[in-house]
FIKOLZA-1660 file (N, C-alpha, C; in steps of 0.1 Angstrom, whole numbers, plus 5000, padded with zeros to 4 digits):
% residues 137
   i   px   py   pz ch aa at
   1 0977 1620 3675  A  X  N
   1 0969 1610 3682  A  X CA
   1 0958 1619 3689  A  X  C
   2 0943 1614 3684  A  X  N
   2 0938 1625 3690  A  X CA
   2 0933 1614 3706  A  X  C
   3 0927 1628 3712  A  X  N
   3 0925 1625 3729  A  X CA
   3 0909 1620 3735  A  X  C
   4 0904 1611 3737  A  X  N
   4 0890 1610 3745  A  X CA
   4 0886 1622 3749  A  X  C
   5 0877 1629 3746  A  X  N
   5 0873 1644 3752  A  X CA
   5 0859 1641 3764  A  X  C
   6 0854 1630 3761  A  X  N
   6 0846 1620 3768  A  X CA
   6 0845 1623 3783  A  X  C
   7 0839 1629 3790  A  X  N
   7 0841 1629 3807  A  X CA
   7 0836 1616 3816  A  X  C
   8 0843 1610 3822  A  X  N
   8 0833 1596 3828  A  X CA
   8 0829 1604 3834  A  X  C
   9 0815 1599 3838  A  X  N
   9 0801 1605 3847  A  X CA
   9 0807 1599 3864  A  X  C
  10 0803 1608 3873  A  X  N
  10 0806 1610 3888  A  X CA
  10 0801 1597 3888  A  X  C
  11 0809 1584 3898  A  X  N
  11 0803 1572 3899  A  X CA
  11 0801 1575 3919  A  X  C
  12 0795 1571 3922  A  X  N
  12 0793 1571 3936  A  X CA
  12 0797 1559 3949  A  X  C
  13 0808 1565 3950  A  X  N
  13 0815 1559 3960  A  X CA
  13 0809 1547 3971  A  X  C
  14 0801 1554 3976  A  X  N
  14 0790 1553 3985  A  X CA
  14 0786 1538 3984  A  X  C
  15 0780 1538 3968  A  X  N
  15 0773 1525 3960  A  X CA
  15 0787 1510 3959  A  X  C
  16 0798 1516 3960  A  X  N
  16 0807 1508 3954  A  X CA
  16 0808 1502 3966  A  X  C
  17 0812 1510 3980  A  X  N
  17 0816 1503 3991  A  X CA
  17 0808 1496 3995  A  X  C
  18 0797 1498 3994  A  X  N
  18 0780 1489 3995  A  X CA
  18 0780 1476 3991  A  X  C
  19 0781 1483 3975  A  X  N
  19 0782 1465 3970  A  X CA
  19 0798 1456 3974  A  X  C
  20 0810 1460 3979  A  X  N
  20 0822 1454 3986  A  X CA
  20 0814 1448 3998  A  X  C
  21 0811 1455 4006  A  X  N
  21 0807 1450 4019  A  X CA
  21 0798 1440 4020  A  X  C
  22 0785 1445 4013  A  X  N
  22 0783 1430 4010  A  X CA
  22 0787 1420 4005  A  X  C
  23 0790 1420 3988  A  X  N
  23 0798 1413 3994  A  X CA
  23 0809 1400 3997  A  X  C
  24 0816 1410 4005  A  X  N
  24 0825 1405 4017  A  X CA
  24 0810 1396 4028  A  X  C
  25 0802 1404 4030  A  X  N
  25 0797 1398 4046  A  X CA
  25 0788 1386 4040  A  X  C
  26 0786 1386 4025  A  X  N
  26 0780 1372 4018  A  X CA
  26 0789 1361 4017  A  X  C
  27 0800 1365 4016  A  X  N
  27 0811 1351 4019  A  X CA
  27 0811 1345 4028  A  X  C
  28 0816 1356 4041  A  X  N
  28 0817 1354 4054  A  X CA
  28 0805 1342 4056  A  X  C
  29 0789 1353 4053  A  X  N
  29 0776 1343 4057  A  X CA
  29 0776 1329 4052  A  X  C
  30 0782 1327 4039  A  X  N
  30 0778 1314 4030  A  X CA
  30 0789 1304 4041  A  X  C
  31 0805 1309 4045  A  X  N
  31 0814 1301 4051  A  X CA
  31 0805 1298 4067  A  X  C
  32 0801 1308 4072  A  X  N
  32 0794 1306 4087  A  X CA
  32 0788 1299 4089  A  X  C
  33 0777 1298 4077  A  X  N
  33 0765 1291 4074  A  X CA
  33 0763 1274 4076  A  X  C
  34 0776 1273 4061  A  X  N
  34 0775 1258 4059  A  X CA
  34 0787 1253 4071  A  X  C
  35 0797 1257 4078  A  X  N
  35 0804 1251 4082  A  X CA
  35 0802 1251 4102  A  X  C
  36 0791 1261 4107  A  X  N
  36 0792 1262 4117  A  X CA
  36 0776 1266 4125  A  X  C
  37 0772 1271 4119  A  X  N
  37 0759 1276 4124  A  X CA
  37 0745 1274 4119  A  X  C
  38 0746 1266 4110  A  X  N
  38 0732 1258 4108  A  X CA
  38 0736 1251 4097  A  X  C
  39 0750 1241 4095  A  X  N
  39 0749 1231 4080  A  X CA
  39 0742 1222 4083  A  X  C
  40 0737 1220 4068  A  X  N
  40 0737 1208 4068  A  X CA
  40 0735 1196 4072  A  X  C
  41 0745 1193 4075  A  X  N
  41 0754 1181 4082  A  X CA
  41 0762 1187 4093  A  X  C
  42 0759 1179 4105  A  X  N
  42 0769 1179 4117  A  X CA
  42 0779 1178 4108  A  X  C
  43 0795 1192 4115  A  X  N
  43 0802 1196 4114  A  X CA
  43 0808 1199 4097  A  X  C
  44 0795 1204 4089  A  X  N
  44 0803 1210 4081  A  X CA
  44 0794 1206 4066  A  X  C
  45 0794 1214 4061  A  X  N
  45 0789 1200 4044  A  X CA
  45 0796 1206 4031  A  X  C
  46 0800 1200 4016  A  X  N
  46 0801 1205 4009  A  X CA
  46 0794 1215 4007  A  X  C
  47 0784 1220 4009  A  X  N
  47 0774 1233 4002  A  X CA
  47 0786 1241 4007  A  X  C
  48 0794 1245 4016  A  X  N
  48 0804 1253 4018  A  X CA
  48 0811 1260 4006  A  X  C
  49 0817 1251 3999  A  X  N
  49 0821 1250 3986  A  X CA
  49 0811 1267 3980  A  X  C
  50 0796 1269 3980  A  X  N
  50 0793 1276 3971  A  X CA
  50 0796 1297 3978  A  X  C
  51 0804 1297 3987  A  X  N
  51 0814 1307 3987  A  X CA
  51 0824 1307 3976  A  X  C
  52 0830 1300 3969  A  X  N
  52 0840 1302 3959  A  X CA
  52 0835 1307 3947  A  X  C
  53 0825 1314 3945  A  X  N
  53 0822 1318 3933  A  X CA
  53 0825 1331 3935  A  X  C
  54 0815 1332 3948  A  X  N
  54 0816 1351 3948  A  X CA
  54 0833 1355 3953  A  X  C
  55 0841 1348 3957  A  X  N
  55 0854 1351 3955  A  X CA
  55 0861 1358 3941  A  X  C
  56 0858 1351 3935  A  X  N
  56 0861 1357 3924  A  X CA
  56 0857 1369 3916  A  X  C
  57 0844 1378 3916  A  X  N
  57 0851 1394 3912  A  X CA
  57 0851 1398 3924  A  X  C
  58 0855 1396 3935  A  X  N
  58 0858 1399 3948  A  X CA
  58 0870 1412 3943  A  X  C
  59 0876 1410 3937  A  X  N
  59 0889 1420 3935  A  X CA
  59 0882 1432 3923  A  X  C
  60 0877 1425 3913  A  X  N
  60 0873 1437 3907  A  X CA
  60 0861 1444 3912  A  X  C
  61 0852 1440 3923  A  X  N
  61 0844 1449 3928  A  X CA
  61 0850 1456 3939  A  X  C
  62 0863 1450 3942  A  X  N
  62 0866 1463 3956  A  X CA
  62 0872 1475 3949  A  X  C
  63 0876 1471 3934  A  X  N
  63 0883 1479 3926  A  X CA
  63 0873 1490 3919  A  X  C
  64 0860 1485 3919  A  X  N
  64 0851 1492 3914  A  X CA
  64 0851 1491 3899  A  X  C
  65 0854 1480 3894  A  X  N
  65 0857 1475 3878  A  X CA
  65 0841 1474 3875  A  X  C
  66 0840 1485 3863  A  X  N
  66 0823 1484 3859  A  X CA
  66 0818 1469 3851  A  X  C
  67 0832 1461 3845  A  X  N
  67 0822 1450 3838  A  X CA
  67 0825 1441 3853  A  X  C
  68 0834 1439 3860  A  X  N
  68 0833 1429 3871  A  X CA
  68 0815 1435 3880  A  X  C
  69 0814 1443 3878  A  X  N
  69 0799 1447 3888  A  X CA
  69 0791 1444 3880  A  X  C
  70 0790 1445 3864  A  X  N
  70 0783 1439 3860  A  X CA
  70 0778 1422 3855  A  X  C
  71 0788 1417 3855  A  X  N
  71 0783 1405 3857  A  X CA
  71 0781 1396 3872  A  X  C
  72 0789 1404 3882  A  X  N
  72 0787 1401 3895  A  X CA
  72 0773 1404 3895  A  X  C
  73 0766 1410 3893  A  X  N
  73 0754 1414 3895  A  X CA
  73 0747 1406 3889  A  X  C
  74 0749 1400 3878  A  X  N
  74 0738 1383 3874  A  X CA
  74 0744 1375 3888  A  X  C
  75 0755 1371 3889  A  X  N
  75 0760 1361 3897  A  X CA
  75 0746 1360 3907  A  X  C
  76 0754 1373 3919  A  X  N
  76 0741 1373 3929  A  X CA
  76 0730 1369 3931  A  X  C
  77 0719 1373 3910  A  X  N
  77 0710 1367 3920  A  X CA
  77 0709 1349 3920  A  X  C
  78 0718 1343 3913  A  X  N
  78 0720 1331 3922  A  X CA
  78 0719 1330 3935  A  X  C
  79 0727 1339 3945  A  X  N
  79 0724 1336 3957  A  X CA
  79 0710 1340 3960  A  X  C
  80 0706 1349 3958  A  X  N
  80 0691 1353 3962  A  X CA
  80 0681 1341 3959  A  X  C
  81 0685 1336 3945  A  X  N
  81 0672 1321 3947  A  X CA
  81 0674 1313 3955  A  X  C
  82 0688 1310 3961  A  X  N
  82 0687 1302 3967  A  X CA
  82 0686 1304 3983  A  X  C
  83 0685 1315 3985  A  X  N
  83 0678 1324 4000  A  X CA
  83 0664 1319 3997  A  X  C
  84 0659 1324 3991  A  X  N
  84 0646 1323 3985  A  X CA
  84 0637 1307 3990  A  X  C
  85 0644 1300 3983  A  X  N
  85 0641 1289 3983  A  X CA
  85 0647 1281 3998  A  X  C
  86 0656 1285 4001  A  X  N
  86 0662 1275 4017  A  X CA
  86 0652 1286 4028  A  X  C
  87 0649 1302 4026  A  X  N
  87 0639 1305 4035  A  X CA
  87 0628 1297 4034  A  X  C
  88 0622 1298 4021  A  X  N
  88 0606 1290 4025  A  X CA
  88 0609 1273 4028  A  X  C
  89 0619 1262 4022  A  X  N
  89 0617 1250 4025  A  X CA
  89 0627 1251 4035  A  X  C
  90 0636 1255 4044  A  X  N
  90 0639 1243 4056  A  X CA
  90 0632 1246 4069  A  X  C
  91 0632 1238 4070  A  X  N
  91 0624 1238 4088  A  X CA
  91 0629 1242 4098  A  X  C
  92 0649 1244 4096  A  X  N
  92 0654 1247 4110  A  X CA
  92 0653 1258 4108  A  X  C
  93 0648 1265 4120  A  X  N
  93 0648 1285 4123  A  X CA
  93 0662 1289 4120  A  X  C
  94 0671 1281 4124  A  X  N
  94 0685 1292 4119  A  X CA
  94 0689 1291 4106  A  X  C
  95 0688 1278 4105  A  X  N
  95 0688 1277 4085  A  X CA
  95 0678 1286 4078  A  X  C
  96 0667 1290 4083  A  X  N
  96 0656 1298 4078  A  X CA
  96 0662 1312 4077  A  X  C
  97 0669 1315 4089  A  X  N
  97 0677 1331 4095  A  X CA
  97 0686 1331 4085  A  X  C
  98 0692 1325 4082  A  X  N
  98 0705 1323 4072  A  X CA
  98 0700 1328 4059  A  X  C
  99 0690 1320 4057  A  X  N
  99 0688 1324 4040  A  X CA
  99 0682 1335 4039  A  X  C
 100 0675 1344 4052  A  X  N
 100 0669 1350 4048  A  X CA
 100 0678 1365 4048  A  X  C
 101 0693 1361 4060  A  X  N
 101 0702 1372 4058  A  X CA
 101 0707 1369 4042  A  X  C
 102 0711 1358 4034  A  X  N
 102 0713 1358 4027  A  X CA
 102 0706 1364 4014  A  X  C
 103 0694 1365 4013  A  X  N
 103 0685 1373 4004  A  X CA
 103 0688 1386 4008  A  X  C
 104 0687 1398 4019  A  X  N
 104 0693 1409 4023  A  X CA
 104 0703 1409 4016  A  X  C
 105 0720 1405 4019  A  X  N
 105 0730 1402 4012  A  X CA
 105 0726 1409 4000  A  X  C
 106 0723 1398 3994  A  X  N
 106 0721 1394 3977  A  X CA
 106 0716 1409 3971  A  X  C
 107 0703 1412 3982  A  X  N
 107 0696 1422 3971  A  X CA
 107 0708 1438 3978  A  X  C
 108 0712 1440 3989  A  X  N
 108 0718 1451 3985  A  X CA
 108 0728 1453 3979  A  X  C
 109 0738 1441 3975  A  X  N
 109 0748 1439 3966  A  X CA
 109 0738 1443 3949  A  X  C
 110 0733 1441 3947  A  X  N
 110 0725 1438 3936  A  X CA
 110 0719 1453 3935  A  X  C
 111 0714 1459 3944  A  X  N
 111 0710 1473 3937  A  X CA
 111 0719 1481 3939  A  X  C
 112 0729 1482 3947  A  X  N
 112 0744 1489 3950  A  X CA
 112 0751 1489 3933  A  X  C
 113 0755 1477 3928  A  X  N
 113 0758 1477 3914  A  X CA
 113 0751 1482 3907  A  X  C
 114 0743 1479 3905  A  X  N
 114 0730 1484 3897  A  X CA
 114 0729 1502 3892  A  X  C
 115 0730 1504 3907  A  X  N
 115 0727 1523 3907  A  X CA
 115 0741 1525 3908  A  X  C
 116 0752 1519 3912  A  X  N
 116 0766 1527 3903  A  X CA
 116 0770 1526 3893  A  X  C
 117 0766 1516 3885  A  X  N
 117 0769 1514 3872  A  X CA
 117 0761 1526 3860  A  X  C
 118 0742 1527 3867  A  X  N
 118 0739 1535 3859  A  X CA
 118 0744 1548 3853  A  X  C
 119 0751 1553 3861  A  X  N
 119 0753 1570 3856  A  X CA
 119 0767 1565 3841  A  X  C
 120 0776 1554 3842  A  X  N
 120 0782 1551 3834  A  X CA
 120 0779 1547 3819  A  X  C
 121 0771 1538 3823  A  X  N
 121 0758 1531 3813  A  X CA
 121 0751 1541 3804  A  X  C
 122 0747 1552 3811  A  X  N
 122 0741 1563 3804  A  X CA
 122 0754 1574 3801  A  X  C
 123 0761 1573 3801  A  X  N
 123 0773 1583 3795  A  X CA
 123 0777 1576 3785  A  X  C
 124 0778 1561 3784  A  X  N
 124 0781 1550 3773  A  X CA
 124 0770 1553 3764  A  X  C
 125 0756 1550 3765  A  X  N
 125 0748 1553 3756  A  X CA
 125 0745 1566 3746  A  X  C
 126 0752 1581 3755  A  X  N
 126 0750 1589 3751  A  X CA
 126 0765 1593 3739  A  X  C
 127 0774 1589 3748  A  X  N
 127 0790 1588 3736  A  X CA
 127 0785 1583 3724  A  X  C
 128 0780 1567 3723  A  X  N
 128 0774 1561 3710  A  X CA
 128 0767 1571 3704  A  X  C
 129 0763 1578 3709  A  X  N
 129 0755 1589 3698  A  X CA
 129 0734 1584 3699  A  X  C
 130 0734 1575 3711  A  X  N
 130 0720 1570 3713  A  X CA
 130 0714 1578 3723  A  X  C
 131 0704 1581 3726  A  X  N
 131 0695 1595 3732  A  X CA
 131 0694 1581 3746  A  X  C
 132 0697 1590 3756  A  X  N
 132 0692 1582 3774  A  X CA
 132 0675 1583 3772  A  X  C
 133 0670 1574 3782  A  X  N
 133 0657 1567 3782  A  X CA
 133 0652 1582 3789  A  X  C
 134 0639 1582 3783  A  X  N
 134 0633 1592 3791  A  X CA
 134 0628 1591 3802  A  X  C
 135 0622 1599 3811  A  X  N
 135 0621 1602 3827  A  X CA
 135 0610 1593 3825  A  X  C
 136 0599 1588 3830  A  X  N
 136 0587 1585 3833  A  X CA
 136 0581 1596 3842  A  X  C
 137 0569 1600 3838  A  X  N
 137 0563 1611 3841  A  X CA
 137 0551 1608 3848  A  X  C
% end
């Protein structure tokens, strides 16, 4: 049986706990959000409900699982449009404050995966036997 001689590329710790922390603190914000500090609706609204998505690779990104970071990483920027969009249209300043922590959120979860995943991505491309992108000069 022969052996993977293959080295995984140094993945950076740093990046992983980044993208955990956020996020963790993007749950947190989406549950704070809709149920206590600017929903909606007095005392609570379904939009609450859209914390249960990012629950889910919640485990494989604390684990640092490269496809869980990679599709988490599409997920997010769902939350970012919708920062996006609840910053410029609502009118209440804390609903404004909310979306716009929520866009922060979004995008450092989103480039934390992003730049841990790369050094893998390009060790994948290079095993296949395909040349890495060149530098831009």
């Amino acid at each position: 049986m022969t052996r993977n001689t293959g080295t995984m590329p140094k993945l950076n710790p740093f990046l992983r706990w980044g993208a955990s922390a956020s996020l963790i603190a993007l749950i947190v914000l989406c549950l704070l959000w809709e149920l206590a500090l600017a929903p909606l609706r007095p005392g609570g609204s379904l939009l609450v409900l859209k914390a249960v998505p990012l629950l889910l690779p919640l485990r494989g990104v604390l684990k640092g699982r490269l496809y869980t970071l990679q599709w988490a990483a599409m997920l997010i920027l769902l939350y970012f449009m919708e920062g996006v969009v609840r910053a410029w249209s609502d009118p209440a300043p804390a609903s404004a404050l909310m979306a716009v922590l929520e866009i922060i959120l979004s995008l450092i979860f989103y480039l934390c995966a992003i730049f841990y995943l790369r050094p893998a991505k390009l060790a994948a491309r290079q095993r296949a036997g395909g040349q890495p992108p060149k530098e831009a000069s």
